[in-house]
C-alpha positions in Angstrom: 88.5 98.5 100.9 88.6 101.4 102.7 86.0 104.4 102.6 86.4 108.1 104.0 83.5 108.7 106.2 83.4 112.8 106.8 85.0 115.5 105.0 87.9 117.4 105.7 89.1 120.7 104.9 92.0 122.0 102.7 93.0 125.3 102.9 93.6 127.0 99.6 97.8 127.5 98.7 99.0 124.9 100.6 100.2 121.2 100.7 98.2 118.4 102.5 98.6 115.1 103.6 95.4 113.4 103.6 94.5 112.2 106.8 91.3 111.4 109.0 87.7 109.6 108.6 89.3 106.1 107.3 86.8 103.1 108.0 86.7 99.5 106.4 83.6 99.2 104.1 81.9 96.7 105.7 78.0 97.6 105.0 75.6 96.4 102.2 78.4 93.5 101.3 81.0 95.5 100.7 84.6 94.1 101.0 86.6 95.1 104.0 89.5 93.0 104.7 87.7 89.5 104.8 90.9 87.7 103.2 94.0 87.7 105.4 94.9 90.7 107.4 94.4 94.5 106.6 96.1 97.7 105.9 96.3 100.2 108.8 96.6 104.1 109.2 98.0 106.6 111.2 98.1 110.1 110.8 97.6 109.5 107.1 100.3 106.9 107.4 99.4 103.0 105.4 101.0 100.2 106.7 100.8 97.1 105.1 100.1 93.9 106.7 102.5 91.7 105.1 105.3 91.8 102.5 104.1 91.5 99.2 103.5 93.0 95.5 100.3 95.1 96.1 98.0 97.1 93.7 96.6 100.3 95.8 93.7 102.2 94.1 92.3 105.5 95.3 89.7 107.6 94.5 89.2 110.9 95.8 85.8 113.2 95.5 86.7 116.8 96.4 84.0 119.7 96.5 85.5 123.3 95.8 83.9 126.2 96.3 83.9 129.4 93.8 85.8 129.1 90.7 89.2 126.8 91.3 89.9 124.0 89.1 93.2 123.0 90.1 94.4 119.8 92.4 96.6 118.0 92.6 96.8 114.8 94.7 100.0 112.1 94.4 100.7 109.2 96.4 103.9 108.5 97.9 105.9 106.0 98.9 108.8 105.1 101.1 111.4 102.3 101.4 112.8 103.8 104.4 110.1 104.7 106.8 111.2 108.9 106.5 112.5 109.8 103.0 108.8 109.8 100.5 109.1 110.2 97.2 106.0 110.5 94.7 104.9 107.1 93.3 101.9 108.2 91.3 100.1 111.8 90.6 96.1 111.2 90.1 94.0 112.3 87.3 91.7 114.8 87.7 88.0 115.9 86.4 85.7 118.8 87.2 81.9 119.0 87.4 80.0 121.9 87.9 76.5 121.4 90.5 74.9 124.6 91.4 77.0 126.8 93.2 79.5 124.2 94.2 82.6 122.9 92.1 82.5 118.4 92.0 86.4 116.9 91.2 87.4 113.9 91.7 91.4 112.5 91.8 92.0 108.7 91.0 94.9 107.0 90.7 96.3 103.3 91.1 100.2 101.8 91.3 102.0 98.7 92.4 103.9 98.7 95.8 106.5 96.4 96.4 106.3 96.1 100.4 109.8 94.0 100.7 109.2 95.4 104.5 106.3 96.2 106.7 107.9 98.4 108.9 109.7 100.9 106.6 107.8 100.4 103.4 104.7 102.8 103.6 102.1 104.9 101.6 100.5 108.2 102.1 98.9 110.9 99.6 98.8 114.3 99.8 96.7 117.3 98.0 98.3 120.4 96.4 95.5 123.2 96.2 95.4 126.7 94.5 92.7 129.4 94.7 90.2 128.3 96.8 89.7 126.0 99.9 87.8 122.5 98.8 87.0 119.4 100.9 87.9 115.8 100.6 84.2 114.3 100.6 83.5 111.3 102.8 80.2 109.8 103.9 79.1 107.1 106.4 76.4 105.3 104.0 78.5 105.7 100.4 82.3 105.3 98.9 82.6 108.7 98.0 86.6 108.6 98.6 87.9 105.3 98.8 91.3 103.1 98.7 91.2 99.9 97.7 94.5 97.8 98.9 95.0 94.3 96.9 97.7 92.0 97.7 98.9 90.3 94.3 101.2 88.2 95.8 104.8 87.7 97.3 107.8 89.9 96.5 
């Protein structure tokens, strides 16, 4: 169980691997890698552990400012270690909070890791209009990825 502790910035037009704040939620008895070993990341990079069939969830809060209503956020995958190739595009929703935008992205697949060091995940953000933020905090999962191992491959 991992939770994105700051925000960071998209700019508006662009493509954006999400990279950054990660930490293990560990506090008020949260999960966080307890049962055999854990994912890592690297430059917005997942590794996994150990071969295996996993489930991968992820939920992403964005804040936008002004009027945009349009992300989209996809998680990739790669059998290769170079070559990703999209594995799931995330559902979206808007709420509107004073002057600020509120969306969120979720999404959840099964990755077959038949190899640690080339099969990987990573998710990116396509934005139009205006600039948003992927929302983290220290003391809440506000954007979080939960990595379950099912079992072997």
């Amino acid at each position: 169980y991992w939770k994105y502790s700051s925000d960071k910035s998209i700019t508006a037009n662009t493509t954006t691997l999400i990279t950054g704040s990660w930490t293990q939620q560990t506090d008020y008895g949260g999960a966080g890698g307890e049962l055999g070993s854990s994912m890592s990341e690297s430059s917005g990079i997942w590794t996994f552990p150990q071969t295996g069939i996993y489930y991968v969830h992820a939920w992403f809060r964005w804040v936008l400012g002004g009027d945009s209503r349009f992300i989209n956020t996809t998680l990739q995958v790669t059998t290769n270690n170079s070559s990703y190739a999209d594995q799931a595009n995330c559902d979206s929703g808007w709420s509107s909070g004073g002057s600020n935008i509120y969306g969120y992205s979720y999404c959840q697949t099964l990755v077959d890791c038949t190899d640690t060091s080339n099969v990987k995940v990573r998710f990116k953000a396509d934005l139009e209009d205006n600039s948003t933020n992927v929302q983290g905090d220290t003391n809440t999962s506000r954007t979080y990825m939960i990595f379950t191992r099912l079992g072997d491959t």
